[in-house]
C-alpha positions in Angstrom: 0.0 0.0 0.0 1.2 3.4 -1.0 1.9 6.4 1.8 0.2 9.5 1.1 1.4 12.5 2.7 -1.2 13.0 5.7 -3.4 10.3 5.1 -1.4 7.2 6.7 -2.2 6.7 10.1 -0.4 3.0 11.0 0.9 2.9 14.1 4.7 2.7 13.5 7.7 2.0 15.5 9.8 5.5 17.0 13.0 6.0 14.8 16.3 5.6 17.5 16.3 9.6 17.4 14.1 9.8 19.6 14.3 7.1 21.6 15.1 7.8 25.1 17.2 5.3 25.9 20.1 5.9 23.1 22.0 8.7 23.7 22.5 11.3 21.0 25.8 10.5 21.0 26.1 6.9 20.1 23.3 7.5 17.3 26.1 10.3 15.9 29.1 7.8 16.3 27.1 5.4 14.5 26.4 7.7 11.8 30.1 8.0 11.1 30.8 4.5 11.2 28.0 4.1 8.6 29.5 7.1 6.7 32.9 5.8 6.7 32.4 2.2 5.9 30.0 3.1 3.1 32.9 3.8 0.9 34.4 0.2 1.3 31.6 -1.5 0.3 29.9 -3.0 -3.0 26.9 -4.4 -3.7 27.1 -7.9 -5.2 24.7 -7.7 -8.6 24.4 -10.9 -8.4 22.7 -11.8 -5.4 22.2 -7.9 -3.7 24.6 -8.9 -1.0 26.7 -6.2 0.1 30.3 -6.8 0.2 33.6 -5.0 1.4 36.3 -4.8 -0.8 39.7 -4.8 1.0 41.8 -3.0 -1.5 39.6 0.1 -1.2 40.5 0.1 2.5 42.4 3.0 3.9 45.6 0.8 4.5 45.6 -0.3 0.6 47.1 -3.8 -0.5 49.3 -3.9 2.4 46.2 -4.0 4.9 44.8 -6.8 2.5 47.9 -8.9 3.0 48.7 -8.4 6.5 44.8 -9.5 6.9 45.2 -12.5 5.2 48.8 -13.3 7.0 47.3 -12.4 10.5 43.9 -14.9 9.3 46.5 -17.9 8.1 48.6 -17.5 11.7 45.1 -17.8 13.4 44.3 -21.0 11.7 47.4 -23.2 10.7 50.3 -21.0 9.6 52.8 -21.5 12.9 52.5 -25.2 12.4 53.5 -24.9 8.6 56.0 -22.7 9.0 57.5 -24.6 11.8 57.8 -27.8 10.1 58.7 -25.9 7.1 61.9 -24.7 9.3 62.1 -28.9 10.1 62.2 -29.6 6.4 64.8 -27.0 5.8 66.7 -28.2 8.6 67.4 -32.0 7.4 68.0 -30.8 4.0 70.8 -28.0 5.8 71.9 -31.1 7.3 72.0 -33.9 4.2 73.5 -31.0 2.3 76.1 -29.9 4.0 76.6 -33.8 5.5 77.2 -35.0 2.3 79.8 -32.3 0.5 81.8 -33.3 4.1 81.8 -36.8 3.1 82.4 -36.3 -0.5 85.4 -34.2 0.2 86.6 -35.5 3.5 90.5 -36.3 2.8 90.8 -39.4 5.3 87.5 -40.6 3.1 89.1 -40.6 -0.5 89.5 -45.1 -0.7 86.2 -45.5 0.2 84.5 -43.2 -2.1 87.2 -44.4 -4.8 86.0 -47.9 -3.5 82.2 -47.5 -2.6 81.5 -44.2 -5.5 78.7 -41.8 -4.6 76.9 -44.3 -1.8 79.7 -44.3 0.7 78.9 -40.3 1.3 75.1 -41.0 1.3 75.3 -43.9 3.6 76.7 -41.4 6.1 75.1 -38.6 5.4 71.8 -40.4 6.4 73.4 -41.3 9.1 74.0 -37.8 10.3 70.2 -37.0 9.6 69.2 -40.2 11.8 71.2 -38.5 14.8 69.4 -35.8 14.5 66.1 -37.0 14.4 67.2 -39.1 17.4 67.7 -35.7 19.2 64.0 -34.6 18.5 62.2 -37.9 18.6 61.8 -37.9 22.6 61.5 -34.0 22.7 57.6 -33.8 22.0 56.6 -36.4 24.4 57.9 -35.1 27.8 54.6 -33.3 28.8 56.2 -31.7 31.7 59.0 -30.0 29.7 56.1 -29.3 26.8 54.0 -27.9 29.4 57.1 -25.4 30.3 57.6 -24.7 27.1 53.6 -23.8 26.1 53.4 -21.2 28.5 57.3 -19.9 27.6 57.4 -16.8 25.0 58.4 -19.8 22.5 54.9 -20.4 23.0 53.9 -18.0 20.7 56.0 -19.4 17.7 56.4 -22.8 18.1 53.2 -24.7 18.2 53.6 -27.1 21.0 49.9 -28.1 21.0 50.8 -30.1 17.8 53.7 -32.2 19.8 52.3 -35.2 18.9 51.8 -34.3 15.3 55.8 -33.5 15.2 56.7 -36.5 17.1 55.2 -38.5 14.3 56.5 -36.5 11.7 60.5 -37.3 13.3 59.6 -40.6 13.4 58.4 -41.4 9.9 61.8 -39.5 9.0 63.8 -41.8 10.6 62.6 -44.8 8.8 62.9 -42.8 5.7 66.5 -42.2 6.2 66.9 -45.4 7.4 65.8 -47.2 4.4 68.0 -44.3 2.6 71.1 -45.6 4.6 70.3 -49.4 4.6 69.7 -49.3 1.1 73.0 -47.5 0.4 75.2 -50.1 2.1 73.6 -52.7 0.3 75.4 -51.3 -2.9 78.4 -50.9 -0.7 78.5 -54.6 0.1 78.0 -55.9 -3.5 80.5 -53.0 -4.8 82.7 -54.6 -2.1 82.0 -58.2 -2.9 83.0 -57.5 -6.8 86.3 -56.2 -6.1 87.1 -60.1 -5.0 85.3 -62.2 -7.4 82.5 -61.7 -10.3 80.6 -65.3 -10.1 77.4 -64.8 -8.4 77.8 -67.4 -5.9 80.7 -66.6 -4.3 79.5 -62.6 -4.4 76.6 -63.8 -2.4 78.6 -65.6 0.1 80.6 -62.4 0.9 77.4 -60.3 0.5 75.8 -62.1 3.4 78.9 -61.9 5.6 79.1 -58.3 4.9 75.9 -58.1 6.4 75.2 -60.8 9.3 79.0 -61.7 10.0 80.5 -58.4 10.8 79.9 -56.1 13.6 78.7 -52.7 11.6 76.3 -55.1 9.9 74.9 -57.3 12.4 74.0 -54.5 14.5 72.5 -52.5 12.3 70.0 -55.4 11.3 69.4 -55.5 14.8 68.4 -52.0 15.2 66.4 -52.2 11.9 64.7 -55.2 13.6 63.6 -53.0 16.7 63.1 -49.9 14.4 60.1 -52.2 12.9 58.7 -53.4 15.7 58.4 -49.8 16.8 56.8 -49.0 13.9 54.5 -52.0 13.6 53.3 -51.2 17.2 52.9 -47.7 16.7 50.4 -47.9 13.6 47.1 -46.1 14.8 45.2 -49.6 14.2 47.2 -51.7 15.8 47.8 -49.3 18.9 44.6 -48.6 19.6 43.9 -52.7 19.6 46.8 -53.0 22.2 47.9 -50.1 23.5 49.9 -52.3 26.5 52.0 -53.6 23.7 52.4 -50.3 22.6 53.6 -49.0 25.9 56.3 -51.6 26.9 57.7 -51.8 23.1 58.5 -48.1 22.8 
């Protein structure tokens, strides 16, 4: 139904000017807000939806992406860019391990000898020693509950300790396999320099491995590294979580 000047008579609700309630100075401070937002946003053509456009805002592109950094922080952000600083960290390390071992002067017959696995056998060797520094650090709740309430608090995300201690774990067995897998050329490289036929290179393959001390206890430690890991698996922990307890 139309208005007509004079001739409506509905009872309607007061406007908030004259309200007694609302001061007259809120209403004015909200009338400013109004006026200064009204700048920043767009109506949507689409669906009629007003929307605010961030580049339009008084603190430009800058605002914009300091909005969205401050947003990604909020959500997941620390935790990437801490185990982004992880990531860098073992490649620092397998880097700067293996150009040591490759140019190492007491080192030159075994890489003449073993050729470019000898210097990744060790260098994932290096990297295991350092994951063995870091694999226990997550799990001492006492230390991490230190920690969390510690200015590091506010950059390393130690809410997510188990999360890393997984992550450290899974490395090892990566650069385990790495270094397991490297010897293994090592030995058969070794074996050839004493005979070609097969048999005989498998005789002195398996003594490499089971009949010396480097190798035998390596197996070994493979051995418990599995059982670990077999024990650890989410299904197989949550079946028996008393195996899981005494094994690790």
């Amino acid at each position: 139904m139309n208005r007509t000047d004079g001739l409506d008579f509905a009872d309607r609700d007061p406007g908030a000017e004259t309200h007694p309630d609302v001061p007259r100075s809120n209403l004015q401070r909200n009338k400013t807000e109004r006026g200064r937002l009204q700048g920043l946003m767009r109506i949507n053509s689409a669906t009629g939806i007003p929307t605010i456009s961030l580049k339009d805002s008084p603190s430009g592109v800058f605002g914009a992406w300091k909005e969205k950094w401050d947003r990604w922080m909020v959500n997941d952000g620390g935790r990437q860019l801490f185990f982004g600083v992880i990531i860098l960290l073992h490649l620092l390390v397998f880097a700067m391990g293996f150009i040591h071992y490759d140019l190492k002067d007491n080192s030159v017959g075994a890489r003449a000898l073993f050729g470019i696995t000898f210097p990744i056998a060790r260098t994932a060797a290096l990297v295991l020693h350092v994951d063995a520094a870091f694999i226990l650090l997550p799990v001492c709740r006492n230390f991490i509950s230190l920690l969390r309430v510690s200015p590091l608090g506010d950059i390393i995300p130690f809410d997510k300790n188990i999360t890393f201690h997984k992550a450290t774990a899974w490395s090892i067995v990566f650069f385990t396999a790495v270094h397991i897998l490297a010897h293994m050329v090592n030995f058969v490289r070794l074996g050839l320099t004493q005979t070609k036929q097969i048999g005989p290179l498998l005789v002195l393959f398996l003594q490499a491995n089971f009949a010396t001390g480097p190798g035998i206890t390596g197996w070994i430690m493979t051995a418990a590294l599995g059982i670990m890991v077999w024990y650890a698996m989410e299904k197989r922990r949550r079946a028996n979580f008393e195996r899981f307890w005494y094994v690790l």
